[in-house]
C-alpha angles and dihedrals in degrees: 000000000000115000120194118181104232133194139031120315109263117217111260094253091053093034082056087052093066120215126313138207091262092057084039084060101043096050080047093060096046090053087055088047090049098039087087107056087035100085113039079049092050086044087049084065101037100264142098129218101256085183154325135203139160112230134156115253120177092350105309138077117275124190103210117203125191114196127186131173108252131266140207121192102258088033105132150187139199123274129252115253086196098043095077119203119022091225132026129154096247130157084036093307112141110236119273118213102259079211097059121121085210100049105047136182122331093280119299108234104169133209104353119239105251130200083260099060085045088049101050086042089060098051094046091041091051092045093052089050090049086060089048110037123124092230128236090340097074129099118257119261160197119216105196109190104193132169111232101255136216088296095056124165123249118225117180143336092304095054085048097052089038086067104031108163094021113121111252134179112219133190110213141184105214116168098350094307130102122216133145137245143204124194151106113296114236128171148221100077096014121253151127127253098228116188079248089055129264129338101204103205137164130224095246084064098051109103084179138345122180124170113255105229116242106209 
């Protein structure tokens, strides 16, 4: 994770006083000013915006942005020889046939996101928000540039079929009523493979889904 102090230095009274919703908005208004120029830059070095948000963190404003190499449905990448087999049952799961068309392979993440793609994320990110900073009168900052780690969040179908057979936990609303769960992602239709059976379930019922890392 690369971490870049950002802004104009506050005064120690106003510094101790922490941020408040006016900085939040104008930080806010700076990112949608920015949103436009950020992905054709990321794609210029290889990489896509996997998301971006302004919280307060220790008592200052922080920028947080996740960035990932992009994926297209068939991309693939070669097999671990140390990993064994492509598909087990693992963290309660129950095992999913390593042969079957609707499981898939163990996930397909791609290229990684190395220190060298956050670095160089950092450096094109900070020099968009110099063109477009409002000056001496915005708040003080933080910009985070982070790859998504092994507990990434899932967002959509594409995410879903990127890491077909990887074990998820998933919050859904199903007939009007929320509850999580945690199994093993298979496709065509959509569903996980749960130690009770299979929870079928569709994106538009997915309050939130992130991988559960397998060490």
């Amino acid at each position: 994770m690369q971490t870049n102090p950002r802004g104009p230095r506050r005064a120690a009274s106003k510094a101790k006083a922490g941020p408040g919703p006016a900085d939040r908005r104008v930080l806010g208004a700076l990112l949608a000013k920015a949103g436009p120029a950020l992905e054709p830059r990321l794609a210029a070095l290889g990489l896509q915006s996997a998301g971006l948000a302004v919280v307060v963190s220790e008592g200052r404003l922080t920028l947080r942005l996740t960035v990932d190499k992009p994926w297209e449905p068939g991309q693939t990448v070669p097999p671990d020889p140390e990993a064994g087999p492509e598909i087990d049952g693992g963290a309660g799961a129950p095992p999913v046939r390593a042969g079957s068309p609707a499981a898939g392979p163990r996930g397909n993440p791609g290229s990684p996101v190395t220190l060298d793609d956050c670095a160089a994320a950092s450096e094109l990110v900070s020099a968009l928000l110099d063109e477009l900073d409002p000056g001496d009168d915005g708040p003080e900052y933080v910009l985070e540039v982070s790859s998504p780690g092994l507990d990434r969040p899932l967002n959509g179908e594409r995410d879903f079929r990127r890491f077909a057979g990887c074990l998820a936990k998933v919050r859904l609303r199903r007939d009007g009523r929320v509850g999580a769960h945690t199994g093993r992602i298979l496709l065509d239709p959509l569903r996980l493979a749960v130690p009770s059976g299979e929870v079928p379930f569709t994106c538009d019922m997915v309050l939130s889904a992130r991988l559960v890392p397998e060490i």
